[in-house]
Each structure stands twice: as C-alpha cells, then as structure tokens.
C-alpha positions in Angstrom: 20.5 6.6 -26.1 17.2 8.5 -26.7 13.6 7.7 -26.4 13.6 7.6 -30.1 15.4 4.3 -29.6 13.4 3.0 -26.7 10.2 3.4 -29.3 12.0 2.0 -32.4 12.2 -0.9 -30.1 9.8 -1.2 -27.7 6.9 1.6 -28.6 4.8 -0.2 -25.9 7.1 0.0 -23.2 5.3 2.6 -20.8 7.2 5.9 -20.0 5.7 7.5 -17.5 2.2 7.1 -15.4 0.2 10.0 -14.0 0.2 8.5 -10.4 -2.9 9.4 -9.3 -5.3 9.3 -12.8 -3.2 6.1 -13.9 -3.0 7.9 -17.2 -0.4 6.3 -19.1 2.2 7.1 -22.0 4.1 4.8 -23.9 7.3 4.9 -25.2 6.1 5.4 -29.6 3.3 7.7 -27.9 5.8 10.2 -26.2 8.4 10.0 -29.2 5.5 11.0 -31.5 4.3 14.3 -30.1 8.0 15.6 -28.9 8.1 14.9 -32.8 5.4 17.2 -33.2 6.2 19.9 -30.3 9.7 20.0 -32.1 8.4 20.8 -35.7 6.2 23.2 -34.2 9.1 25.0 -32.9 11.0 25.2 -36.2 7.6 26.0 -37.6 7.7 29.2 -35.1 11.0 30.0 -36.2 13.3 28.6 -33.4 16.7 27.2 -33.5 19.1 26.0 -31.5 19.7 28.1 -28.5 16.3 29.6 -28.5 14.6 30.0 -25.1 11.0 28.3 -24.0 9.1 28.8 -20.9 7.1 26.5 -19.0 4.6 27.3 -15.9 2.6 24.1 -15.7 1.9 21.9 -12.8 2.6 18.0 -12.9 0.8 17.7 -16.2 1.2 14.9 -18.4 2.0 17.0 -20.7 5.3 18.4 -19.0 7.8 16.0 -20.0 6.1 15.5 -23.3 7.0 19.9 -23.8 10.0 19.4 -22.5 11.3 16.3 -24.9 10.3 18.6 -28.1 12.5 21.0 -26.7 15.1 18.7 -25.8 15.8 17.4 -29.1 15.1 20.9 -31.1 18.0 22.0 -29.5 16.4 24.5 -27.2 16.7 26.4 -23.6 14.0 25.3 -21.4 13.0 27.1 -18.4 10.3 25.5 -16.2 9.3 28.0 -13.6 7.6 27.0 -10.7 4.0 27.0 -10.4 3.3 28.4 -7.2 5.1 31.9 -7.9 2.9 34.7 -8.4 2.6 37.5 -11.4 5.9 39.4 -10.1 8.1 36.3 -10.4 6.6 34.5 -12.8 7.1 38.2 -15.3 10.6 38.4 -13.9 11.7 34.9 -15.1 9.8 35.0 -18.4 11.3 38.4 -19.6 15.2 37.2 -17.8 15.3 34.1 -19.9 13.8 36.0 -22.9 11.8 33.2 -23.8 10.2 32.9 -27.2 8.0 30.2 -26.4 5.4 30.6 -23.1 3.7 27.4 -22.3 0.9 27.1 -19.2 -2.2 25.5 -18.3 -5.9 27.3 -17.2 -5.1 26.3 -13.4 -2.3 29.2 -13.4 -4.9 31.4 -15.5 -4.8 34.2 -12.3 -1.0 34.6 -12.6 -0.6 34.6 -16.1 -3.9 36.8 -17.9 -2.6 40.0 -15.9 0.8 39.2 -17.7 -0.3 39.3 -21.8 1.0 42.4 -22.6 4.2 42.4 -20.0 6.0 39.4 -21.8 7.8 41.4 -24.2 10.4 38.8 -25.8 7.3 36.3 -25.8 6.2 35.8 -29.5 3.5 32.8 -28.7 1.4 31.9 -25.6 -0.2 28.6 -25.3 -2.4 26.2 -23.1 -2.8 22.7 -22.6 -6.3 21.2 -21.9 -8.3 24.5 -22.9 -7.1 28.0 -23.6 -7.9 31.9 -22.6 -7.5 34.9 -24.5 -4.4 35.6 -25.6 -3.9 31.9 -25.6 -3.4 29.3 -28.3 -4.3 25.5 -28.0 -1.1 23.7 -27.5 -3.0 20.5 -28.4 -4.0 21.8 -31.5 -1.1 23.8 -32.7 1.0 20.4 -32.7 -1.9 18.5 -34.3 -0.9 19.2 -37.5 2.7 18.3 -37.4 4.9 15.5 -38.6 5.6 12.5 -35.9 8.6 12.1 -37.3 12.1 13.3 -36.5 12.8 16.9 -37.9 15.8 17.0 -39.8 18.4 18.9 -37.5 18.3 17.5 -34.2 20.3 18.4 -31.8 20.9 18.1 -27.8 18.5 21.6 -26.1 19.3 21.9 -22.0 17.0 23.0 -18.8 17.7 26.3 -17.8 16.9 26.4 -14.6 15.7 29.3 -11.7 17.4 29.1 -8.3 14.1 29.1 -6.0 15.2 32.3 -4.2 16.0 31.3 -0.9 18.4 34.4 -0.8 17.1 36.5 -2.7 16.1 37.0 -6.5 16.3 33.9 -8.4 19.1 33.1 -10.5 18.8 31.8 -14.0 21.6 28.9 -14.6 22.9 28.8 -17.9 25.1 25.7 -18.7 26.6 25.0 -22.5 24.2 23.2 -24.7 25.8 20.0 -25.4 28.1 19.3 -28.7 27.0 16.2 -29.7 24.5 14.7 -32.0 21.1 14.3 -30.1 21.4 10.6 -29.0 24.8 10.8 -28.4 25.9 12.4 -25.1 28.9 11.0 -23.7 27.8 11.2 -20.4 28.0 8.3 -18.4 24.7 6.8 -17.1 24.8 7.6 -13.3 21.4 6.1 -12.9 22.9 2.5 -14.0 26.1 3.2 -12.6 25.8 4.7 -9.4 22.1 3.4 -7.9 21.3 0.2 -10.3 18.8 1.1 -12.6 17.8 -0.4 -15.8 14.8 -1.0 -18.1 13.3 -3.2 -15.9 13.8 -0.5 -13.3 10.3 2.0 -12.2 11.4 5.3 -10.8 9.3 7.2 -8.4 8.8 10.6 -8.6 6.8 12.5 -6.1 8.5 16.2 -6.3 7.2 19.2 -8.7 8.8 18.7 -12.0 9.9 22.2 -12.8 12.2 21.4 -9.7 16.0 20.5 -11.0 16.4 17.1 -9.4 13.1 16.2 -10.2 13.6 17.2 -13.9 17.0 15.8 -14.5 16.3 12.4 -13.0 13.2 12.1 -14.9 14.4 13.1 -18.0 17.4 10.8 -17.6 15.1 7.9 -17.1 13.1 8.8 -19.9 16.4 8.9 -22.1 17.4 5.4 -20.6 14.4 3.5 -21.2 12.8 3.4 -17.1 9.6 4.2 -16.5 8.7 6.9 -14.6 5.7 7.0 -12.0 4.4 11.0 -11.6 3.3 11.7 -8.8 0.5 14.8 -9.3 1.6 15.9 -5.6 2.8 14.5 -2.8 0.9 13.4 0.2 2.7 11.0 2.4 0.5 8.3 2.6 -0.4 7.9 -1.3 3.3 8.0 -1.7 3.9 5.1 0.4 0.5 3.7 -1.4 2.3 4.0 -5.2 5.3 2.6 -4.0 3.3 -0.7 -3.4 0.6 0.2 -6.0 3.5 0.5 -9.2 6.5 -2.0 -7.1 8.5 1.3 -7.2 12.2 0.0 -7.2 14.1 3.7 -7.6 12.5 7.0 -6.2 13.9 10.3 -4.9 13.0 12.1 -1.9 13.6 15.1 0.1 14.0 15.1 3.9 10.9 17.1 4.7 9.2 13.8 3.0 10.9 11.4 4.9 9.9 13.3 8.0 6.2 13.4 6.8 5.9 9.7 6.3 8.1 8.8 9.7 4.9 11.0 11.3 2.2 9.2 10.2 1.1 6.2 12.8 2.3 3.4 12.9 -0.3 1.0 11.7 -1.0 3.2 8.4 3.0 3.1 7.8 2.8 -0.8 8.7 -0.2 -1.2 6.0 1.8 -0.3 3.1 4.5 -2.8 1.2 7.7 -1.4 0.6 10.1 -3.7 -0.1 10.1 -3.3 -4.2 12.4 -0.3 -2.8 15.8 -0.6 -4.1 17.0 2.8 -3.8 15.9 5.7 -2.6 17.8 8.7 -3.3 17.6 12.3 -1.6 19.2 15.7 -1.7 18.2 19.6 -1.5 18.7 19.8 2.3 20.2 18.5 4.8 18.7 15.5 6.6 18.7 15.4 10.4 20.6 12.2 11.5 17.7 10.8 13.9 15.4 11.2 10.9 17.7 9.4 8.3 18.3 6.4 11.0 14.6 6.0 11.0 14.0 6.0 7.4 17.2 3.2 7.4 15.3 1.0 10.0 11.7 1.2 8.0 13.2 1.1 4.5 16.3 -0.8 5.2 19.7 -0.1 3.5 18.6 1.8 0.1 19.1 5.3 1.3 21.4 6.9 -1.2 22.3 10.9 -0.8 23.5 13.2 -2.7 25.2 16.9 -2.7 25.0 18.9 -5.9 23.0 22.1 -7.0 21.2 23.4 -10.6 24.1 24.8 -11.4 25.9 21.1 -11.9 29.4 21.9 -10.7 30.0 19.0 -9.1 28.4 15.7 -7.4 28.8 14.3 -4.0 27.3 10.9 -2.8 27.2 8.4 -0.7 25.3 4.9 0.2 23.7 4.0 3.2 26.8 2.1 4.7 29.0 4.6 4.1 26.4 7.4 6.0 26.2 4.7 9.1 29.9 5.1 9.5 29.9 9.0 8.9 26.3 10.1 10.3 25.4 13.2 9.2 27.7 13.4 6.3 26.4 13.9 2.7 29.3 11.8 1.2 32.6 12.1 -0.7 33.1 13.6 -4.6 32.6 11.8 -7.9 33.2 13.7 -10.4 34.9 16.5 -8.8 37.4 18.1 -5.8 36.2 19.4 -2.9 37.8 22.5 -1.5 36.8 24.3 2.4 37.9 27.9 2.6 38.0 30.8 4.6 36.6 34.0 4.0 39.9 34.9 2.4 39.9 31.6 0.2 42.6 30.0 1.9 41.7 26.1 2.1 40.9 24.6 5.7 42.2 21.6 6.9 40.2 18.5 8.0 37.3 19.2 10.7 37.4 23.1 9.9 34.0 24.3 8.6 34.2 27.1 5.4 32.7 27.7 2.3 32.2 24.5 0.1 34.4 25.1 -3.4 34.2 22.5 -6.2 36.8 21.6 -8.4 37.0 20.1 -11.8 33.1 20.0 -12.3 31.0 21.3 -14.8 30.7 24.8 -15.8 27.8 27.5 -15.4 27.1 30.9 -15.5 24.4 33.3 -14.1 21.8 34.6 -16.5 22.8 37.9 -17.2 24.1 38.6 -13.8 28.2 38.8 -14.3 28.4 39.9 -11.0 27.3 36.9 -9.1 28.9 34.5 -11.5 32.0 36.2 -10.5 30.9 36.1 -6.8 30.5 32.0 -6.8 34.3 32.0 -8.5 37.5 31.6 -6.1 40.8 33.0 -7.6 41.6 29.2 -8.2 38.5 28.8 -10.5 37.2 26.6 -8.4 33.1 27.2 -8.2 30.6 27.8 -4.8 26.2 27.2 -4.3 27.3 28.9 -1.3 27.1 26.4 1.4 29.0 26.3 4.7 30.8 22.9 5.6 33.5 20.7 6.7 35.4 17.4 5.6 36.0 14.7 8.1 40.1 12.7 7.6 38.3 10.4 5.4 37.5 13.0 3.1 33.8 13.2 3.1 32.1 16.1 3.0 29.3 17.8 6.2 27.1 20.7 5.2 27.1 23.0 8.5 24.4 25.4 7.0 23.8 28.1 4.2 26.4 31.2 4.5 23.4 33.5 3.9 22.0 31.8 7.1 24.7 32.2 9.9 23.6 34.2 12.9 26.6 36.4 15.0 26.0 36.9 18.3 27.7 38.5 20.6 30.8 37.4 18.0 30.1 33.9 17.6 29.1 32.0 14.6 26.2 30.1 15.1 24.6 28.1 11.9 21.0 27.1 12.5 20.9 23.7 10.8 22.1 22.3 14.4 19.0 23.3 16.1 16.5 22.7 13.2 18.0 19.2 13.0 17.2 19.0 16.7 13.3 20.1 17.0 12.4 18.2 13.7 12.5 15.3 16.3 10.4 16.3 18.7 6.9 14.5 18.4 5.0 17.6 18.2 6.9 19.7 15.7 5.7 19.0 12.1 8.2 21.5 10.6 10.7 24.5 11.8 13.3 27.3 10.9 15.6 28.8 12.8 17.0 32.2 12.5 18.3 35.1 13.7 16.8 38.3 15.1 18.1 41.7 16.6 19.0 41.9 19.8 20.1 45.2 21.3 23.0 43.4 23.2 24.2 40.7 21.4 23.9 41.8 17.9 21.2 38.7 16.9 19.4 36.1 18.9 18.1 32.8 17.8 14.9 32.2 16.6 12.5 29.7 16.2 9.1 29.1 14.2 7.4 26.2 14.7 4.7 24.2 12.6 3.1 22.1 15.5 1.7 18.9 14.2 -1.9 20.5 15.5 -2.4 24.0 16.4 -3.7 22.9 19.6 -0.4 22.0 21.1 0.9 26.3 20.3 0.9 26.5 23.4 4.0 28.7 25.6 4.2 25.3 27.6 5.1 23.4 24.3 7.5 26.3 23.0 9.2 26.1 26.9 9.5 22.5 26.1 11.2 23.0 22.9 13.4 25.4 24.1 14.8 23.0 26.9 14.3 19.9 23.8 17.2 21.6 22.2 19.5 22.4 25.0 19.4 18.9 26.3 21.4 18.3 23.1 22.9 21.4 22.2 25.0 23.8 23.7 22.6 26.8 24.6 24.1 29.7 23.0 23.0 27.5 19.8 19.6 26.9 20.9 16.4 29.2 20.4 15.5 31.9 23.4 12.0 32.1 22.1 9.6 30.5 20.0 6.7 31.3 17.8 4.2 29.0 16.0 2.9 29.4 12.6 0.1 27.0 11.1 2.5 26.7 8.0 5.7 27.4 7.1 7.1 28.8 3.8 8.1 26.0 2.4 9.1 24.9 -1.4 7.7 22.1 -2.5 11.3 20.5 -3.6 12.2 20.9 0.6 13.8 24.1 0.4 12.9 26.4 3.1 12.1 30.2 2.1 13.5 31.1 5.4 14.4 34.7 4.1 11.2 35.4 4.4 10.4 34.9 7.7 13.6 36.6 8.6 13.3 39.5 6.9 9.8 39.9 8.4 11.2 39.8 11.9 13.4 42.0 11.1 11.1 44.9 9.0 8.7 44.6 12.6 12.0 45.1 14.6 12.6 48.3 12.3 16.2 47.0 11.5 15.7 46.6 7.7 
C-alpha cells in the first residue's frame, strides 16, 4: 500500500489537516506534488541512497517533502527546528546531504550557514525564499505529477536529540522491495485498531522519529492525519473534539500538561471519539498514567522502542493496571538485562536493556559507538537501565548516562522525578547529580513551579519532605533550585545534560 493507491481510489479522501489553519490536503493533491518533489530530485541528479535535509517546522509542506523523497528512493534527515547554527551545520555536513530544505522562520540559523554546507549542492524555501535560496514551490512547478519511472522505497535518517551528548545519525538499510510493496506488517491496524475510517492525532514536532513514522505510516495506510502546528494542552484537547480524533500519540510531559489544567476547562472538552492513545519517549510516572486512565478511560497504549528500531515493546492499558509502571513485554524481539560485564540478570535485577532479534542499525559514521551499543551476543542497546518482572515485562529504571553514585550506591533519578511531577505545584523537574566532597555526588533537583511565585525555599522544603514521604531519602533531593523553564525537547525528552554539566562547570569539577 502507498498513497498512490489511496488517490487512484479515493483522490478526495483527506490526508492530513493543518490543525490549527484547517488547511487541508487530499489524498490525489499529496500524490501529485511528492510526484513532482520526486522528479525534481532525479532532475538534480539524485538516486537512490542520496541524502536530503529538512529544517522546517510543522509545515504543510513537511510530509508532502518527505513523500517525494520516500518514493525517489532517498535518505531523509529532518533536523529539528529549534537547534541553533552549530547543530544544525553539524547534522547537515554528517549526513552529507545533497538536498537542504527550510523555511524563512529558521532564516537566523540557516543564512550564517551558506557557504559552511559543503556537500549541499541546492538550498531551498517554502513560502518565500532568501539569498542563496531557491523557491521550493516553484522549482517543483514545472514537473510531471505523475510517477517517475524508477521508484523505489527512500528511509528517514534520523538524529538522536543529544541527550548525552552529540547527536547520532541512525542509519538503517533502505528497504528491498518495490515501493508499494513493503512486507511489513501494518502495526497500526494490527496492534491499536486503525483503518481508513480511522483520524490520527498528531500534536508532536514532525522531525521527531515517532511523530514521523506514525504519520507517515498513516499516510501509507490511507488514515487521515490531524497536524497539530504546536502543542498547547488545551487546543489539543479542543481538536480531539473539533476532528472526533479516534488514534493520537502522546508523550507524558503532555499528559501531565492537560491533567494540570482545571477541572472545568478539562470537563468542557469531549473526548470520547478517543480510541487509542498511544505514548512513548519517556517514562510515565504511575500516578500520572492512572489519571490519564480515569479521564480518558482504557485506550492508553505504551510503547518502548528508539530511532534506531531494534526492537518494540508494548503494552495495553489492562495489561499496565496489572504491572504499573511497566512499559510492556516484546513483539517483535527478545529482551535481554545485563550487567556491566554482559552477563544476563535474572527476573527483578535492573541492567542494561539488550534487544534481540530486532532490526538492524548503524551510527552515521561513528564505528565506535555502533560497536559500543553491540553485546558480544549481537544483541543491540539505546542505553537504557531496567528490569523484567516473572511475567516477562519489561521496567525502565532510568538512562545509564543518568545514574548518580554516592557514597557507592546507585541511585537512578527517574524514582524521584516520577515523585515531584505529582506534586500540585511542580509544572516540570529533573533530577541529577552534583559533587559532593564526601559522598562523591548528591542529588539534585530543578524545579519548574507551575508560577514563579510559589519559588519559594518553603516550597523547595516541601518538596524535599514530598519525596521522602515516598522514597527512601538517600534517593530523594538534598536541595532544590527553581528555574522558570526547563530544557526540554519538544518530543518529551529532557536535555538534562545540560543542566548537569552546568552544575558541575560552577562546581569546577568539569
């Protein structure tokens, strides 16, 4: 199945609405110009396994960019739209795009970068251009809306967001078959339900992987997709009822956002189109995921997997409300718990997460931390930390990069973030570790206060005794700070490396 299909048969049928414009784009519109975008890249001389960058924001135009590519066989890289010159120049030149594709709202990143783009052989804009810029709008104006000649299947090649470090490009095999003609089953339909009459939700940055995949895969199975331009958490509550959203996909940071607004805006909003709603990219505290059960009733489905698509862990919401906290059991793929000399664990034993049997990946250009996510056994690690209960399903305790030792024992910081996310007054946290001339490292917590009048020391005294009423104290945080925002992805992730190397450069131990 390919949207070529969907328009042969249905060209009305919408694919995807701009959430907040209501623009709309049908099925025969959005096979007609990834017609186009993929002639114009055979025009430019690429073929398959050519590289194309994209720095766009949600723009109607993304998946439209990313469809040409698709079917011309290509590498596409969207990068994320909030990085700044440095990044942005890294990715570009790593993935040796060809192709650079962005829009006038990231004009202050990208005019510095003309002439430090060296593998880039065309630049162009959507909506209006620059110097140095071509008119995407008109470059494809001129092309064919029909099929080129030599489809073939092109792959996302994706960016880590750096939440350790550098990013990582992930490179996966472009796929053998015909375009059309992937063998891979249709999770969508098979795992959460979905089908044409289905309308999937949306409300992350597209350039994110999730985001991307799902999207795209909708796209490829006929459901239409609602694009959100950003997410607020009332207008995401408001679309759902607006469109009669039946599939969307969330992250927990979202979750928390809508559980804080009051009561009577959450009460206005119909929700019950809501079939499914699935969520992923960190892990979700337990009080915060029983809420969002109790509001949205029983459609919470959650998932474990990464960009680099080595393997998928799920589970539905009966299966969480007999393993809280869990983030489910393998699909297509073993799970394997190790120790830091890659001996497997038993049950109950927390390790580094291996899979088994998934899909394979490398690292851009970076041999040495491909080899670094191998195990002897072949088996493949994102580098998480976690256990498996008797049952086999699998608990995330916290990223390996993340673990604070103090005075020798291991303390993973996820425990105490999941605690203060609770607290009424805390919009958002991150816990981490910081010297201490005794121990080694102490723990560490920065706060986003749901208003900066409540930074107060007699809130961060109250948080401090929040979490020890539920944690044992060496766990919990012996001071608090309070920031009015935190650095946060927009796909959930939290750049908590950041903050802690900042601690750390003012404690003149890095």
């Amino acid at each position: 199945m390919h949207p070529g299909i969907i328009a042969e048969q249905n060209p009305d049928k919408i694919a995807y609405v701009m959430a907040e414009s209501g623009l709309t784009v049908t099925c025969g519109e959005l096979e007609k110009v990834a017609n186009q975008g993929a002639h114009l890249f055979r025009r430019l001389g690429l073929e398959r396994g050519d590289h194309i960058a994209i720095l766009l924001e949600n723009h109607p135009r993304f998946l439209q960019i990313c469809w040409a590519a698709q079917r011309a066989g290509l590498y596409y890289t969207a990068i994320s739209y909030r990085l700044q010159q440095a990044e942005v120049e890294y990715i570009v030149d790593n993935c040796e795009a060809r192709v650079f594709i962005t829009s006038p709202g990231r004009r202050e990143v990208v005019e510095p970068l003309l002439d430090r783009m060296p593998a880039v052989e065309r630049r162009f804009m959507v909506d209006d251009t620059i110097a140095g810029f071509e008119s995407w709008e008109e470059a494809i104006a001129g092309m064919p809306e029909t099929p080129i000649p030599d489809q073939c299947e092109g792959q996302s090649m994706l960016y880590s967001s750096g939440t350790t470090g550098y990013p990582k490009g992930v490179k996966k095999p472009l796929p053998e078959e015909p375009y059309g003609e992937l063998q891979a089953p249709n999770m969508l339909e098979l795992i959460y339900g979905a089908d044409q009459s289905s309308i999937y939700l949306s409300p992350a940055p597209l350039y994110h992987a999730a985001p991307l995949a799902f999207t795209m895969g909708c796209l490829r199975h006929g459901i239409q997709v609602v694009v959100m331009e950003h997410f607020d958490a009332e207008r995401a509550l408001e679309f759902i009822e607006r469109y009669r959203v039946t599939h969307s996909q969330w992250v927990p940071t979202m979750f928390v956002r809508m559980l804080k607004l009051p009561e009577e805006v959450r009460a206005r909003y119909d929700v019950s189109s809501l079939r499914c709603a699935i969520h992923a990219a960190a892990p979700c505290p337990v009080p915060v995921k029983e809420q969002m059960i109790d509001w949205w009733g029983p459609v919470l489905y959650e998932y474990y997997a990464g960009t680099e698509g080595n393997g998928f862990v799920q589970l539905n919401s009966e299966e969480w409300l007999a393993h809280k906290g869990s983030v489910g059991r393998p699909l297509n793929c073993e799970i394997h718990v190790c120790d830091d000399d890659g001996a497997e664990l038993p049950a109950g034993e927390s390790g580094t997460i291996y899979f088994g049997g998934g899909g394979q990946f490398e690292y851009y250009k970076d041999p040495d931390k491909t080899a670094g996510s191998r195990h002897p056994q072949g088996w493949t690690t994102l580098g998480d930390v976690g256990y498996l209960d008797e049952d086999g399903y699998l608990y995330l305790t916290d990223r390996k990069h993340f673990m604070i030792i103090s005075g020798g024992v291991n303390i993973y910081p996820q425990e105490a973030e999941n605690v203060l996310i609770t607290h009424p007054k805390v919009m958002d946290v991150a816990v981490f570790g910081v010297p201490n001339e005794e121990f080694g490292e102490e723990v560490k917590a920065v706060v986003q206060p749901r208003t900066m009048a409540d930074a107060t020391p007699e809130l961060a005294m109250e948080l401090m005794e929040y979490c020890r009423d539920q944690l044992s104290h060496v766990k919990c945080p012996r001071s608090v700070d309070f920031r009015e925002e935190l650095p946060r992805h927009p796909t959930g992730k939290l750049y908590k490396r950041l903050l802690k190397d900042e601690y750390w450069a003012k404690a003149g131990a890095r």
